[in-house]
N, C-alpha and C positions, 0 to 999 in steps of 0.2 A: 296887859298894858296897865298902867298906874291912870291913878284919878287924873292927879295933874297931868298927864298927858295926854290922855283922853278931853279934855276940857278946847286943849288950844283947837280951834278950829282951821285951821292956816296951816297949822304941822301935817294935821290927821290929812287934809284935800293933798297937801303934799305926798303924804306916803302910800294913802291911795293910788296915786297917779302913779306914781314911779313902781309901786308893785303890781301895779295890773298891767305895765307896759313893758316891764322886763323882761330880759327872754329866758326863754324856757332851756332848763338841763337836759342834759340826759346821764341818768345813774348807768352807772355798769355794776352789775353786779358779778362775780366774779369769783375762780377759786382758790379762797384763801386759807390761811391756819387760823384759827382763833385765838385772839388777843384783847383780854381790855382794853375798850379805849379807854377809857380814864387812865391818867399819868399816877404815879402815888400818892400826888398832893391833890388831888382833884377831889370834889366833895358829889357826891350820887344823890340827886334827886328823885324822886320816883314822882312821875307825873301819872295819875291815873285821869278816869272818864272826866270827872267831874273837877277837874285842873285845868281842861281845854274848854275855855269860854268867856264869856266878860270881865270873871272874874280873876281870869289868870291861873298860874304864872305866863300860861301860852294862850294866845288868843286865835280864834278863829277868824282872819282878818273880812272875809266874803261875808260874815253873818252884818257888816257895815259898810258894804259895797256893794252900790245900785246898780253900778254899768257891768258886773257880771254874776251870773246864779252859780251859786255857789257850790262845790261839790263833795265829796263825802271826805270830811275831817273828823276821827274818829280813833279813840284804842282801839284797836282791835287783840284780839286772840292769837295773832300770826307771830309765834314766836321770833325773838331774834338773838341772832346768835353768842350772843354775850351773857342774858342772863336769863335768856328761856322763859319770858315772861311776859308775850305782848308787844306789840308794836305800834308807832305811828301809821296808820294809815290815810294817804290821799287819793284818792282817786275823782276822775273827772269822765261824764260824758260830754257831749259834744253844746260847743257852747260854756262850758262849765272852767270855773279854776278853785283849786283847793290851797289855802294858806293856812300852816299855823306859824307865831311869831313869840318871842320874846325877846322886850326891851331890858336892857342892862340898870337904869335905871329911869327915876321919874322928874328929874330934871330934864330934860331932853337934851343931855350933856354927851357929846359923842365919846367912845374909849380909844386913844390912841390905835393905830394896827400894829405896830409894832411888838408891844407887850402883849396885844392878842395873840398875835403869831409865836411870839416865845413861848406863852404857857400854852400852846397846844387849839386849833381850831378843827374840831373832825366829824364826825358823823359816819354810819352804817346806813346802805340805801339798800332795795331791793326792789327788781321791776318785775313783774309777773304777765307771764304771756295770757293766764286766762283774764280776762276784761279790758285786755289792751289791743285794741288796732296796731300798734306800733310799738316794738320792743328797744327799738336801738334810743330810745329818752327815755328820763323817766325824772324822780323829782330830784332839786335842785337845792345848793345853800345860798341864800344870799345874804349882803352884810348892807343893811337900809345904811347910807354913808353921807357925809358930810366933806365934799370937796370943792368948797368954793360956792356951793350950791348942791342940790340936795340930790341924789341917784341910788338906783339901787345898784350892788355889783354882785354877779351871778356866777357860782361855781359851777360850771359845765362839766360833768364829767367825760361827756362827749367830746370835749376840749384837754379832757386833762385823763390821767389816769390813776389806778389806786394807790395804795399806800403798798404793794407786790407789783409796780409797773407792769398793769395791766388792764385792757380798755374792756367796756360794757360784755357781760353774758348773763342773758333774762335768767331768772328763774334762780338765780345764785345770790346771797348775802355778800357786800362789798362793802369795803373798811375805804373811805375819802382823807384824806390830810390837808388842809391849807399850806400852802407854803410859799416862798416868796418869788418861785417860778409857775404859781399856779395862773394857769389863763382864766383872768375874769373880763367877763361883759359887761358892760355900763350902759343902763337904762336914758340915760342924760347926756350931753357932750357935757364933761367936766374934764380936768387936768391935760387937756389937750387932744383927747382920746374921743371922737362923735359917737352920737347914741347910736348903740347898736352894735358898735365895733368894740375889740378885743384889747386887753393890754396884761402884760404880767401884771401880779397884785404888786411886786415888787415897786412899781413905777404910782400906784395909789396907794401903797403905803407913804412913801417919798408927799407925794403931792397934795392929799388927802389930812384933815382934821381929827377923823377916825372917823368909827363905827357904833350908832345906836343899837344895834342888838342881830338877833338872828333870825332867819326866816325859814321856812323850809316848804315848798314850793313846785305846783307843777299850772299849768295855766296853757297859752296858747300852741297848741299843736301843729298850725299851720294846712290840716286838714279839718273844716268844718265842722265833719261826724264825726271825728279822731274821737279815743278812747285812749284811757292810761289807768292802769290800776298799779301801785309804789306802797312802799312800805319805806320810812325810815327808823332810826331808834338812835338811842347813845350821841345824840350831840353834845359835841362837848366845845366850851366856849369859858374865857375869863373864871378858869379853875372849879367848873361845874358841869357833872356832865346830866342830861336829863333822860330818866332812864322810862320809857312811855310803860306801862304795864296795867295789865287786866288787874284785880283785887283777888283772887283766886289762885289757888294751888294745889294740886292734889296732894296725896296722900298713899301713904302704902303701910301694908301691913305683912307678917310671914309668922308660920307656924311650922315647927319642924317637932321630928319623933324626942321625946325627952331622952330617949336611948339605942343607943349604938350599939352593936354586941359585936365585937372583932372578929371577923370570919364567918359572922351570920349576914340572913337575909338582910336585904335594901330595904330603907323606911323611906316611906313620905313625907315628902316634904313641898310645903305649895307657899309662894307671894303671892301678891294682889296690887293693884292699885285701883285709886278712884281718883277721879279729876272731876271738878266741883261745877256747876252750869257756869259758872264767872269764871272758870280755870283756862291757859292755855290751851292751845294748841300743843300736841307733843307726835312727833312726826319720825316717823320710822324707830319704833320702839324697842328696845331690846331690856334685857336684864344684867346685870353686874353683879356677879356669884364673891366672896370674899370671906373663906374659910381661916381660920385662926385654932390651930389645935394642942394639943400637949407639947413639950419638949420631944424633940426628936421623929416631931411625926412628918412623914415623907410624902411627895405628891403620890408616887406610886403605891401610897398605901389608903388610899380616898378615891373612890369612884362614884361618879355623879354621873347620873342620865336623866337626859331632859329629852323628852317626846321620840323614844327609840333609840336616841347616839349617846354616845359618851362622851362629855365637857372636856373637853384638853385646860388642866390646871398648870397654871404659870405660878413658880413660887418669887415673891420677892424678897426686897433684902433684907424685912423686918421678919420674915419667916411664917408671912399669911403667903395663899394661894388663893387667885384670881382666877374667874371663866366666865363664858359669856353664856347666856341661857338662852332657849327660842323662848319668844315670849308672843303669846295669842293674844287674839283680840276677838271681839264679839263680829266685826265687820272690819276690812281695809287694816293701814299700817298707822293710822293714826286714830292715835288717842286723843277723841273730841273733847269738849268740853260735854260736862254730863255723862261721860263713858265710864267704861272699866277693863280692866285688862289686867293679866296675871301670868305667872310661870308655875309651872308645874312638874317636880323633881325628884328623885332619889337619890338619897345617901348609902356609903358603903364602905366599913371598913373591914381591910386584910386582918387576917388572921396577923398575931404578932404584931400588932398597932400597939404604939404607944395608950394607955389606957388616961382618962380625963377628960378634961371641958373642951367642948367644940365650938366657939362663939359662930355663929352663920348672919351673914347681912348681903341682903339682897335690892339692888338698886335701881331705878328705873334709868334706862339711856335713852337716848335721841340721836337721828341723824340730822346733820345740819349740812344742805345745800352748799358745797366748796369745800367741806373739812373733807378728811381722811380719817377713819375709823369710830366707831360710837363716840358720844359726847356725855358727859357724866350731867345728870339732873339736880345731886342734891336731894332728890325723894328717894329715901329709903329705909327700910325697917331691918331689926335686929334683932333675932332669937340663940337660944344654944341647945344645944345636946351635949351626951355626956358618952364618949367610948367608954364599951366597960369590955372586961373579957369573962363575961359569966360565962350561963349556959344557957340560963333563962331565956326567954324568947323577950325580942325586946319589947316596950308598950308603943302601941297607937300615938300619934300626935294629939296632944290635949286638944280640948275647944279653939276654937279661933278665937283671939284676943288682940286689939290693938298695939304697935308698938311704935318704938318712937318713930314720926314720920305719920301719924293718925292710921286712917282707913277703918273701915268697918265689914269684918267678915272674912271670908277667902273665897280663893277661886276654886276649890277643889277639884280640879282637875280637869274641869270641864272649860271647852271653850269654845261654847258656844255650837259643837258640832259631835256632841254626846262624850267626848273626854275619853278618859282611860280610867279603866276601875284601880283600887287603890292597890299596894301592893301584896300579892299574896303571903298567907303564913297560917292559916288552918284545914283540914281536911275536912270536905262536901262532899256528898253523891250527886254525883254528877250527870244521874239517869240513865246510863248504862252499865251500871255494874262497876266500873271502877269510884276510884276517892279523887281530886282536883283541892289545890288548896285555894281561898278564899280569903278577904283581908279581914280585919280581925279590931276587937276590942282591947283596952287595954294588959286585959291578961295573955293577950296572946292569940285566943281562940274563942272564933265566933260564937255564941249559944247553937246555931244549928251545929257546929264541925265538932261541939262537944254531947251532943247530945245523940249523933251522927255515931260519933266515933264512940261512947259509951253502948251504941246499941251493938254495933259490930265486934267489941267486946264481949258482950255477954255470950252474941251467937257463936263465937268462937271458942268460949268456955262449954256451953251446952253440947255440941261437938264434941268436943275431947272428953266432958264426960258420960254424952252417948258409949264413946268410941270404949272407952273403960270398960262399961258395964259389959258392951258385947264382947270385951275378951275373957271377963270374970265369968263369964256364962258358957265359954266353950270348953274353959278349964275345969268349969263342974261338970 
């Protein structure tokens, strides 16, 4: 809220009233494909923690409203599906209502509805069954309005349905549209329509002055001890859309073998991530494999195993090859804030591989509540390798080093449940009498598997020329 509007005492008693009187939405949340809400010309604010409160751009309207205690207005962690970055969070116990609001501006000049309606009124809502007594509502948009006198007008989604013509399902991300058949509720009898009761927006655009700003809203339940825990994000209003997010990001990192030897052993290859204490939430995690190698080189000649199976590589039309990797965690399927989490892999090429640079980029994915298959993050790191057709055994993966996309370290294989050792390629005693290969240094071969294998050398020389002498000696 602006100075000058904070000041009139007459407007604020007004919008008090009409927002603590209005009724309550209910979000559907729902399953849909993922689509920016923002239009092309739409401008992306990024509202973090410290943007919700006196001093704007959103206010928290309970932190100055006596007749109700106010409930938890707050960034949260809980991603949303647009930019995987945080969300508005409201929730309310009993007794309780949660407001955050932005005014258009500080004259307390309403915006026509019309031209709101044309460039686009929307928002992403999300109702969660755990801390809710009741899933079928959840939070609401409203437009504080100016029709003859002063009302708030509430987008029910309970009343209306998504922008995929389809009504409330808890636990799923859902995309809202305004539009001029939207059912809204009027806090006030204004334009002909008594408080309480319904009208298209179409009939308050008509009758109506306009709209001082947006509200986003959950409040009375109708049940005493009622509970609601909602998440929105991405509103968008008069060519801006406000995108709520934590200040946090994680980070990733990957190390792969500098060398590929065509037709030899599999090398190690491991990613990482880390996600920062202020970082999201990142929820059903996987990895996005995206090899890029010589001219003429073929899926069926790159074999990739991640934790026992083999990566089914998809090539596309610029001539990389895409897979999806299992990707561990220390604990569950999400990556908290403060966590880590990695993939752990081998490379392989055929005999008769085109010989050259192997760029390798591995990416963190997400699942998102109503989409259809992984959702791409944006975090991710880039290493390469180099097919060769020597003979030489290939070298060890260097140190772990950050790459673009940050992180610090790797996963090496481990995760969290003793891992897998690295790939073999030298010969050990193996405490019975035979040799077992074992993974190796840059040269190829452990110090034990050469000092191992240097003794078993000699005792084989020594033999044969035992064996010598006792023939030299029966022939004298």
């Amino acid at each position: 809220m602006t100075r000058s509007l904070r000041t009139s005492r007459a407007s604020r008693t007004l919008l008090r009233t009409a927002t603590a009187t209005a009724a309550l939405s209910a979000v559907s949340v729902l399953a849909c494909g993922i689509a920016p809400t923002a239009v092309a010309d739409d401008t992306v604010q990024v509202v973090h923690q410290d943007g919700l409160g006196p001093n704007g751009p959103w206010l928290r309207l309970q932190e100055t409203t006596p007749d109700r205690e106010p409930g938890v207005q707050e960034v949260s962690p809980k991603p949303d599906p647009v930019h995987l970055n945080g969300s508005l969070r409201l929730a309310i116990a009993a007794g309780q209502q949660a407001q955050a609001a932005h005014y258009f501006n500080a004259t307390w000049t309403p915006e026509p509805m019309q031209p709101l309606l044309n460039g686009g009124v929307s928002y992403w809502a999300y109702t969660a069954s755990e801390g809710s007594s009741v899933t079928n509502i959840g939070a609401n948009l409203q437009l504080p309005a100016s029709c003859g006198g002063f009302t708030t007008l509430s987008f029910e989604p309970g009343n209306n349905t998504d922008v995929q013509g389809a009504a409330l399902k808890p636990d799923t991300w859902q995309k809202y549209r305004l539009t001029g058949s939207s059912v809204m509720r009027t806090s006030r009898a204004v334009a002909g329509v008594p408080a309480g009761a319904d009208a298209p927006l179409s009939h308050f655009v008509t009758a109506c002055e306009g709209a001082y700003g947006v509200i986003a809203d959950i409040g009375r339940l109708g049940d005493p001890n009622g509970t609601l825990n909602t998440y929105v994000d991405n509103i968008t209003a008069k060519g801006t859309t406000w995108d709520f997010a934590v200040t946090g990001r994680a980070s990733a990192a990957l190390t792969v073998a500098e060398e590929i030897r065509a037709g030899g052993d599999p090398r190690p290859a491991d990613a990482s991530y880390s996600d920062p204490a202020d970082g999201p939430e990142y929820q059903g995690i996987g990895t996005r494999l995206t090899l890029k190698g010589p001219a003429g080189l073929r899926a069926d000649q790159l074999t990739v195993m991640s934790e026992g199976s083999e990566v089914p590589l998809t090539r596309l039309p610029n001539g990389t090859f895409t897979g999806e990797l299992h990707t561990s965690l220390r604990a569950g399927a999400t990556l908290e804030p403060g966590g880590k989490a990695g993939a752990a892999f081998t490379l392989a090429a055929a005999k008769g591989a085109p010989t050259g640079r192997l760029d390798v980029t591995t990416e963190l994915t997400v699942t998102v509540d109503g989409t259809d298959g992984p959702v791409r993050t944006g975090v991710s790191a880039t290493d390469h390798s180099r097919i060769t057709a020597g003979t030489k055994p290939s070298p060890s993966p260097s140190p772990t080093h950050p790459h673009p996309g940050g992180g610090q370290g790797h996963w090496g294989g481990n995760h969290g449940s003793g891992g897998s050792p690295a790939q073999p390629n030298g010969p050990v005693d193996t405490g019975d009498g035979t040799t077992a290969l074992t993974a190796s240094g840059a040269d190829g071969l452990s110090d034990p598997g050469l000092a191992i294998g240097a003794a078993g050398l000699l005792a084989a020389v020594a033999a044969t020329v035992g064996s010598l002498r006792a023939a030299r000696g029966r022939r004298g």
